[in-house]
DSSP file (Angstrom, degrees, kcal/mol; ACC not computed):
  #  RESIDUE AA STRUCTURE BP1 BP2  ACC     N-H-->O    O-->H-N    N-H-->O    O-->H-N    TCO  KAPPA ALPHA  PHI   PSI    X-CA   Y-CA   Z-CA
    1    1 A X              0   0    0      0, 0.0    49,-0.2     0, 0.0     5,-0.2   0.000 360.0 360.0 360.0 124.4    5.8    5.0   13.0
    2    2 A X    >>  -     0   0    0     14,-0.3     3,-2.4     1,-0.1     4,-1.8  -0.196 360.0-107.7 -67.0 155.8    9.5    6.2   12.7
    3    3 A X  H 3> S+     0   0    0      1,-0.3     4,-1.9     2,-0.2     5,-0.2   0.983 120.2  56.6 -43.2 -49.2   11.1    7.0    9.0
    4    4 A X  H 3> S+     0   0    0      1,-0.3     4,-0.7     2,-0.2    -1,-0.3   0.876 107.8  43.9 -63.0 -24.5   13.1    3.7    9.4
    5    5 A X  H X> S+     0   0    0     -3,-2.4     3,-1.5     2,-0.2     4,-0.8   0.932 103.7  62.7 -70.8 -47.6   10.2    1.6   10.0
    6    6 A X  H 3< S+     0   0    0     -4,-1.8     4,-0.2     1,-0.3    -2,-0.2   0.611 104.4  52.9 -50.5 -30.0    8.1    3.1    7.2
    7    7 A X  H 3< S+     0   0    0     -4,-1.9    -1,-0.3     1,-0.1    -2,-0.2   0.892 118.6  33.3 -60.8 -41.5   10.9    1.8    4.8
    8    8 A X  H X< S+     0   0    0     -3,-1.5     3,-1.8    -4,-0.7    -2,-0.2   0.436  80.1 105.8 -98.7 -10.6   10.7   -1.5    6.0
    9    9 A X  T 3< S+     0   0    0     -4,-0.8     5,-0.2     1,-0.3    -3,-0.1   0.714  88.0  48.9 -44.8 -16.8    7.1   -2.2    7.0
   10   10 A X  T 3  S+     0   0    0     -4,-0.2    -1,-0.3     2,-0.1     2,-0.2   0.319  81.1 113.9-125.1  32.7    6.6   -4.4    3.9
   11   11 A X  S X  S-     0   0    0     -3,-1.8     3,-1.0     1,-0.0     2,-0.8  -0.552  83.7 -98.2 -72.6 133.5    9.6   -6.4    4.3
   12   12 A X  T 3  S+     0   0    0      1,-0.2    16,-0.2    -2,-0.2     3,-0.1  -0.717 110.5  21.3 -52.6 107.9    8.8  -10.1    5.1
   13   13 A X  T 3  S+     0   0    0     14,-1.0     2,-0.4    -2,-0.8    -1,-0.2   0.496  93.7 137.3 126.1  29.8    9.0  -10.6    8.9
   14   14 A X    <   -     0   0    0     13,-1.2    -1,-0.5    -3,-1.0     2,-0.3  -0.838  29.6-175.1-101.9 147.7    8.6   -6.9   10.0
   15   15 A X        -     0   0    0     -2,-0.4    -5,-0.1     2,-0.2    -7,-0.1  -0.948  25.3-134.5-151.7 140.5    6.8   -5.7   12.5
   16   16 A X  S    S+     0   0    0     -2,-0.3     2,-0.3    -7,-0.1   -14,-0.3   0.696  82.6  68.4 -59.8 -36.1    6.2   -2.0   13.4
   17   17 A X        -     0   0    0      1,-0.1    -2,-0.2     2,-0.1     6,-0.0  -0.705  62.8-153.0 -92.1 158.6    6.8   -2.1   17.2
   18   18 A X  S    S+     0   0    0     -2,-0.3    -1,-0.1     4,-0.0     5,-0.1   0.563  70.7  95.1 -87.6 -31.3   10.2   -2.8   19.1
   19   19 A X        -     0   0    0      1,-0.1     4,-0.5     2,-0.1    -2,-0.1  -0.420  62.7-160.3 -68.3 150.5    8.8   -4.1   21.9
   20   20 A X  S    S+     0   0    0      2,-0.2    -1,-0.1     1,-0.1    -3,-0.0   0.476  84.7  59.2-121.9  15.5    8.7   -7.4   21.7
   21   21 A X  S    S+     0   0    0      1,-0.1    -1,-0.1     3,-0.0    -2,-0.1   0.847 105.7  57.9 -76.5 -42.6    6.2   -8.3   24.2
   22   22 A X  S    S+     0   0    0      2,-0.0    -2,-0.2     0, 0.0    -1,-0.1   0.777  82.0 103.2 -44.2 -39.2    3.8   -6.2   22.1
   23   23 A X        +     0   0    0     -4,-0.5     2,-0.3     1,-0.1    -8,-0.0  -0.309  43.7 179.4 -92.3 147.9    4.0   -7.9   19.0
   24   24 A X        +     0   0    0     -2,-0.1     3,-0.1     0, 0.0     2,-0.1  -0.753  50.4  23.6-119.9 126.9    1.4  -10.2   17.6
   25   25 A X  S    S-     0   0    0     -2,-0.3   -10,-0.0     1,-0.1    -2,-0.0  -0.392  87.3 -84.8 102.3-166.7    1.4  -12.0   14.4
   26   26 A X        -     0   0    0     -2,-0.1    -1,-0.1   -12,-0.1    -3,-0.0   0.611  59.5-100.8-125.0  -4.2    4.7  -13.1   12.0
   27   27 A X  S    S+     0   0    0     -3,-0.1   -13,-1.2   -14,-0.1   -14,-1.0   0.474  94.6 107.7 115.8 -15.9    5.3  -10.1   10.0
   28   28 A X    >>  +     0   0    0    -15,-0.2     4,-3.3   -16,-0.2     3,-1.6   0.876  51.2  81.4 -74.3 -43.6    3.5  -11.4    6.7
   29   29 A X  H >> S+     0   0    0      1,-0.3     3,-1.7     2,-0.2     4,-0.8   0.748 101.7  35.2 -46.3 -91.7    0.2   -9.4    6.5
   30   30 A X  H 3> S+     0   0    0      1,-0.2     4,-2.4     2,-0.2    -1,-0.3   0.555 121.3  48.7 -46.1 -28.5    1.9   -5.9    4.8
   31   31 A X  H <> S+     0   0    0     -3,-1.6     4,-1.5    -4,-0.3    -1,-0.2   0.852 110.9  55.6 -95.0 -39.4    4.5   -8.1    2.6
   32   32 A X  H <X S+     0   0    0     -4,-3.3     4,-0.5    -3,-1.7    -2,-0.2   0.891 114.5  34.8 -10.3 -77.5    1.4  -10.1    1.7
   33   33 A X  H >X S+     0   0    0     -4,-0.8     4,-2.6     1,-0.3     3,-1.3   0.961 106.8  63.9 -69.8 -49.6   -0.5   -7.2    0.4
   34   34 A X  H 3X S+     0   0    0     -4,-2.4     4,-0.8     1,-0.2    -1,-0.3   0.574  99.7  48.8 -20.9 -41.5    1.8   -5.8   -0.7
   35   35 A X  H 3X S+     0   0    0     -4,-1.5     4,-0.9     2,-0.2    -1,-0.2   0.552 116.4  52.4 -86.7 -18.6    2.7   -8.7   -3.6
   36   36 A X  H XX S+     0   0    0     -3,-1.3     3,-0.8    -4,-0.5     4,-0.6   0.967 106.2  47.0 -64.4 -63.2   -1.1   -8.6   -4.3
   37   37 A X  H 3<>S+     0   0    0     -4,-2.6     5,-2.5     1,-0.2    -2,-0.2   0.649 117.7  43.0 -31.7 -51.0   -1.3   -5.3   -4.8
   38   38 A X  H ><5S+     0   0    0     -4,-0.8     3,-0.9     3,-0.3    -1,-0.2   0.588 105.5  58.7 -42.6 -48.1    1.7   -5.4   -7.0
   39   39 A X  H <<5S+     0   0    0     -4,-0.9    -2,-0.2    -3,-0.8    -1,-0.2   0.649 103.5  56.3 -75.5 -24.7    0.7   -8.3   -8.7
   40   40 A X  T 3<5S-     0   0    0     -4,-0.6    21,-0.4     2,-0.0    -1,-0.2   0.335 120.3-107.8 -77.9  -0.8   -2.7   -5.9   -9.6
   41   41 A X  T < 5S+     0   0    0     -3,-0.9    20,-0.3     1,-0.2    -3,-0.3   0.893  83.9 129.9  52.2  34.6   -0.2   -3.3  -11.2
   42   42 A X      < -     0   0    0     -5,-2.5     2,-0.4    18,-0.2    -1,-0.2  -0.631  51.9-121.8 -81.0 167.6   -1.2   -1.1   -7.9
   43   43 A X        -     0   0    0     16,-0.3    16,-0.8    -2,-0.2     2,-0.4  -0.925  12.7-161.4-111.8 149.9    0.5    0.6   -5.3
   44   44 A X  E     +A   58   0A   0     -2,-0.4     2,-0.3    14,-0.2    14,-0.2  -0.971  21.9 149.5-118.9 114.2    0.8    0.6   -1.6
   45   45 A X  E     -A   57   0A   0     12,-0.7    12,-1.2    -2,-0.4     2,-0.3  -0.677  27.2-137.9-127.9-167.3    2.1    3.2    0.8
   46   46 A X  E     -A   56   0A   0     -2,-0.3     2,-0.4    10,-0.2    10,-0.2  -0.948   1.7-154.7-162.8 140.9    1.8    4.6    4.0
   47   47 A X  E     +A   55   0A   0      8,-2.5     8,-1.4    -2,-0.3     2,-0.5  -0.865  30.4 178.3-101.5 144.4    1.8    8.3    5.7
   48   48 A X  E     -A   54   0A   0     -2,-0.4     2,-0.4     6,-0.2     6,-0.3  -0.989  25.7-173.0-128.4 139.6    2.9    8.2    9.2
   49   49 A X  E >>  -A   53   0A   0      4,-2.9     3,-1.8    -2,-0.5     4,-0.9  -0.961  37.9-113.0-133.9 139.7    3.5   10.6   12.1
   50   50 A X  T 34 S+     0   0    0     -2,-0.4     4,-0.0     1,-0.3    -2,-0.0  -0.331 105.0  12.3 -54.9 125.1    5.1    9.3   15.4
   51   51 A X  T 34 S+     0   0    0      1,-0.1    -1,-0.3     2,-0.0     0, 0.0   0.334 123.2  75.1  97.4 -26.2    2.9    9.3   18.3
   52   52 A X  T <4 S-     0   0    0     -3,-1.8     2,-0.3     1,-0.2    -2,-0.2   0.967  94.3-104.9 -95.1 -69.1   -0.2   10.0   15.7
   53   53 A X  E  <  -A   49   0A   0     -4,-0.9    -4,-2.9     2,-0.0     2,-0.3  -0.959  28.4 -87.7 137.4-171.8   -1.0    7.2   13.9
   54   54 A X  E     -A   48   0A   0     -2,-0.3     2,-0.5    -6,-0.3    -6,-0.2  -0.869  21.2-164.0-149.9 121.0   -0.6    5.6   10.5
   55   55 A X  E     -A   47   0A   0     -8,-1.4    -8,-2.5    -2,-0.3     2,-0.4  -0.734  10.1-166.9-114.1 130.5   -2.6    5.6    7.3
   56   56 A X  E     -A   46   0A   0     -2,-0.5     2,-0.3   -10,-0.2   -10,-0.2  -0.944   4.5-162.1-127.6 157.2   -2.2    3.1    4.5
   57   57 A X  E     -A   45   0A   0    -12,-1.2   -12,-0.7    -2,-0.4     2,-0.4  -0.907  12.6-156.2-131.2 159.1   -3.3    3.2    1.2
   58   58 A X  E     -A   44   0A   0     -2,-0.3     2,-0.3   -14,-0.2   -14,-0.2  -0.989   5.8-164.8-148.2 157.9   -3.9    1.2   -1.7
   59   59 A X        +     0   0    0    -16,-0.8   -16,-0.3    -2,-0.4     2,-0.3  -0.916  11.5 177.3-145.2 115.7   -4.1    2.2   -5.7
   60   60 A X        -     0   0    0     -2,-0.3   -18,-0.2   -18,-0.2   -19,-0.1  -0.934  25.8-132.0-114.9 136.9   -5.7   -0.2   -8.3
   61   61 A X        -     0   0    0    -21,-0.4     2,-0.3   -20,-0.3    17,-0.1  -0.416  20.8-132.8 -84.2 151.7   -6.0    0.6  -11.8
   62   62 A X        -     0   0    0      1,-0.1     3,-0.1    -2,-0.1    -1,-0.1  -0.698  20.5-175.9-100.1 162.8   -9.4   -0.1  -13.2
   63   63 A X        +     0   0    0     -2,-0.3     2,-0.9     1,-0.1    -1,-0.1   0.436  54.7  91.1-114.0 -36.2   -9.5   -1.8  -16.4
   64   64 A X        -     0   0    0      1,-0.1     2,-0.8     0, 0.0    -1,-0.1  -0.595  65.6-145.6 -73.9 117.6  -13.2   -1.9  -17.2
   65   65 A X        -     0   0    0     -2,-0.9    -1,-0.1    -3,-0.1     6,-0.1  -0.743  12.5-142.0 -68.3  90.6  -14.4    1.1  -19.3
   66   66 A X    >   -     0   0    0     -2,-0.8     3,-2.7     1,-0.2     0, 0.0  -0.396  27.1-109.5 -69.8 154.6  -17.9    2.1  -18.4
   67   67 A X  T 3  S+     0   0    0      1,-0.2    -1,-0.2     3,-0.0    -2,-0.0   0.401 117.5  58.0 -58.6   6.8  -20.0    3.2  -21.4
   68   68 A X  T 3  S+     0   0    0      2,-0.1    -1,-0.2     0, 0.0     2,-0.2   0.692  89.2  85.5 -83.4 -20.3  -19.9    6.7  -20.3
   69   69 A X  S <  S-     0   0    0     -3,-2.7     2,-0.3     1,-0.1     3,-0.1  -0.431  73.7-134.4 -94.8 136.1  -16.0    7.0  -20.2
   70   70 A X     >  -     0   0    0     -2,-0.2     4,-3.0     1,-0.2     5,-0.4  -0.586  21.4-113.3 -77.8 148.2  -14.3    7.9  -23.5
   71   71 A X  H >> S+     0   0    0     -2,-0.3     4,-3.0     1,-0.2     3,-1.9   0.996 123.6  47.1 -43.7 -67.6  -11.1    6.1  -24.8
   72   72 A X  H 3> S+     0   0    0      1,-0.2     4,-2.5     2,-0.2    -1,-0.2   0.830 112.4  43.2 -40.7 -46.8   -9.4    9.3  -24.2
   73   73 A X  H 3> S+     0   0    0      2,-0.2     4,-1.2     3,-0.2    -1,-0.2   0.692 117.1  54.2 -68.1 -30.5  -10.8   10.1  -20.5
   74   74 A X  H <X S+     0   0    0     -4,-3.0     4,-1.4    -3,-1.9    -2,-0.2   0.965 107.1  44.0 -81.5 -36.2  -10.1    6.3  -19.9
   75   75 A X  H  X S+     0   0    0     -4,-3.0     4,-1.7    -5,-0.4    -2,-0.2   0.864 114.6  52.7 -89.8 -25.0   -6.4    6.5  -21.0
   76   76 A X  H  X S+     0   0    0     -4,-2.5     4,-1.2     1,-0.2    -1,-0.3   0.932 114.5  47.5 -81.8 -19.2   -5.9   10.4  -18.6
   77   77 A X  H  < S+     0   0    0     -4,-1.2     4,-0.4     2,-0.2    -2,-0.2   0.745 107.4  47.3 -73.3 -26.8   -7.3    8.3  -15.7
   78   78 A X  H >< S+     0   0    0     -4,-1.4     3,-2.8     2,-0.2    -2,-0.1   0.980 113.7  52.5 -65.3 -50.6   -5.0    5.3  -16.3
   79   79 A X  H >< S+     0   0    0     -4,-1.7     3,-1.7     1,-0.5    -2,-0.2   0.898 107.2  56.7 -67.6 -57.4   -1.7    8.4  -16.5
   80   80 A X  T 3< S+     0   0    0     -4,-1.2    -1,-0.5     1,-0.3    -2,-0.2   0.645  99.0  58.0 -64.7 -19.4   -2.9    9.6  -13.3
   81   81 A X  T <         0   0    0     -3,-2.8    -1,-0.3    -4,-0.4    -2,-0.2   0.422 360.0 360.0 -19.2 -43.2   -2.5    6.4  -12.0
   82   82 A X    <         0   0    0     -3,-1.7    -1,-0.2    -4,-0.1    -2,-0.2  -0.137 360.0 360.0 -62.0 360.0    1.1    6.2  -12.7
């Protein structure tokens, strides 16, 4: 996916291809998740290479503290998170 796409992929109505025979769908799915994701305090990105593919990711913070994890251990795993 080119840099300009990657900017916009999680725009309402955007779609990754130019062709417009190709494209499927309305554009919602990534703007979707995106506001979910968001809405979770997470993050969403994506690595791209042209011609290679595209990798997305998603980031939610946990909230729940197992009874092994220290206050301390919980709150440097939240900072890495950030």
């Amino acid at each position: 996916m080119a840099k300009d796409k990657i900017e916009k992929i999680f725009d309402r109505f955007e779609r990754a291809s130019t062709e417009r025979a190709a494209q499927e769908g309305l554009g919602l799915g990534l703007f979707i998740t995106r506001q979910i994701v968001e809405a979770h305090a997470g993050k969403i990105w994506v690595d791209s290479e042209v011609g290679k593919g595209s990798t997305f990711y998603v980031q939610l913070p946990c909230f729940n503290q197992p009874e092994n994890i220290s206050d301390k251990n919980q709150a440097d795993f939240v900072k890495e998170l950030q």
